[in-house]
C-alpha positions as CSV (number, residue, x, y, z in Angstrom):
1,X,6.2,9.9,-3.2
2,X,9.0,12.2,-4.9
3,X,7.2,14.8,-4.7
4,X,6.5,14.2,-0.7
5,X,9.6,15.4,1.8
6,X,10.2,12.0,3.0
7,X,9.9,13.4,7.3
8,X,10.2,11.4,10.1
9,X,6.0,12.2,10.3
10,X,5.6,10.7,6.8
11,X,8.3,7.9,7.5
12,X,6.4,6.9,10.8
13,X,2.9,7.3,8.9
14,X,4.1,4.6,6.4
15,X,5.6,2.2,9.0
16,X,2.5,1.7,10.5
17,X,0.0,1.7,7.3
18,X,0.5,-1.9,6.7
19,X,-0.5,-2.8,10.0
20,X,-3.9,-0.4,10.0
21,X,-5.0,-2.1,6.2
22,X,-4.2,-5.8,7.7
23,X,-6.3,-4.3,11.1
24,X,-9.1,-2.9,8.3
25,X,-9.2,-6.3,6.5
26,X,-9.1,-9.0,9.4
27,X,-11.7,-7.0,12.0
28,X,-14.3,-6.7,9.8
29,X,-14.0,-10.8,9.4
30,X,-13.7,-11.6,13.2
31,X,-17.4,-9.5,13.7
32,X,-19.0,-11.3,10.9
33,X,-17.8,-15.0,11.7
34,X,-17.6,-14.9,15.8
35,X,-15.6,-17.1,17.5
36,X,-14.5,-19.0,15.2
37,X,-12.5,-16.6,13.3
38,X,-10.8,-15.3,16.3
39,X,-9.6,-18.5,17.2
40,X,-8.4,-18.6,13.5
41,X,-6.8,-15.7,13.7
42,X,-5.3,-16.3,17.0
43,X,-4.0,-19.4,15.9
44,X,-2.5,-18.2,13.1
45,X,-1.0,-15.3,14.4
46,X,0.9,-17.9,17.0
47,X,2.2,-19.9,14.2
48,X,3.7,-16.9,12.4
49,X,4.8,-15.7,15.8
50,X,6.8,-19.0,16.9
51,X,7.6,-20.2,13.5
52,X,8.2,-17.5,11.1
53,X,6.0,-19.1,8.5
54,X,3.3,-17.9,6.3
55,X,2.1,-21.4,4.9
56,X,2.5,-22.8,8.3
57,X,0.3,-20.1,9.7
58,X,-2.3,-20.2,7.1
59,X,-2.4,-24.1,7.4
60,X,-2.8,-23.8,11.4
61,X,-5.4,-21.2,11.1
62,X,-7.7,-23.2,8.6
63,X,-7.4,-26.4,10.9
64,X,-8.4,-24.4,13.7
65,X,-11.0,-23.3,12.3
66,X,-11.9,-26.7,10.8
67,X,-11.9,-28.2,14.0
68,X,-13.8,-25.3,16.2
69,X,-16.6,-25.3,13.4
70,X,-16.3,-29.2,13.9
71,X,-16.8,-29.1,17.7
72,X,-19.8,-26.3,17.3
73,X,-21.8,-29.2,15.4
């Protein structure tokens, strides 16, 4: 990026490209797997909301979706 004026365009452009690649990544996932995965995701997004922990979160997610693919059998 030296060689890239640093603008507020470009600075705005890079704010917002770690959202777009998680966005890329996790959508893909939640219209392959259904409801599960959104409930997953939901839940794990809450976690990391509320508690401002990644482990947490990950843990939470996988139990939900432990527990709704539990409940769908």
């Amino acid at each position: 990026m030296a060689r890239v004026p640093l603008t507020a365009r470009v600075r705005r452009m890079l704010e917002a490209l770690p959202g777009s690649i998680v966005a890329a990544i996790v959508l893909p996932i939640v219209a392959k797997s259904g409801p599960v995965a959104v409930i997953a995701i939901v839940t794990a997004a809450a976690a990391m909301l509320l508690r401002r922990n990644a482990f947490l979160a990950v843990a939470a997610g996988m139990m939900a979706a432990a527990l709704a693919r539990y409940a769908g059998d």
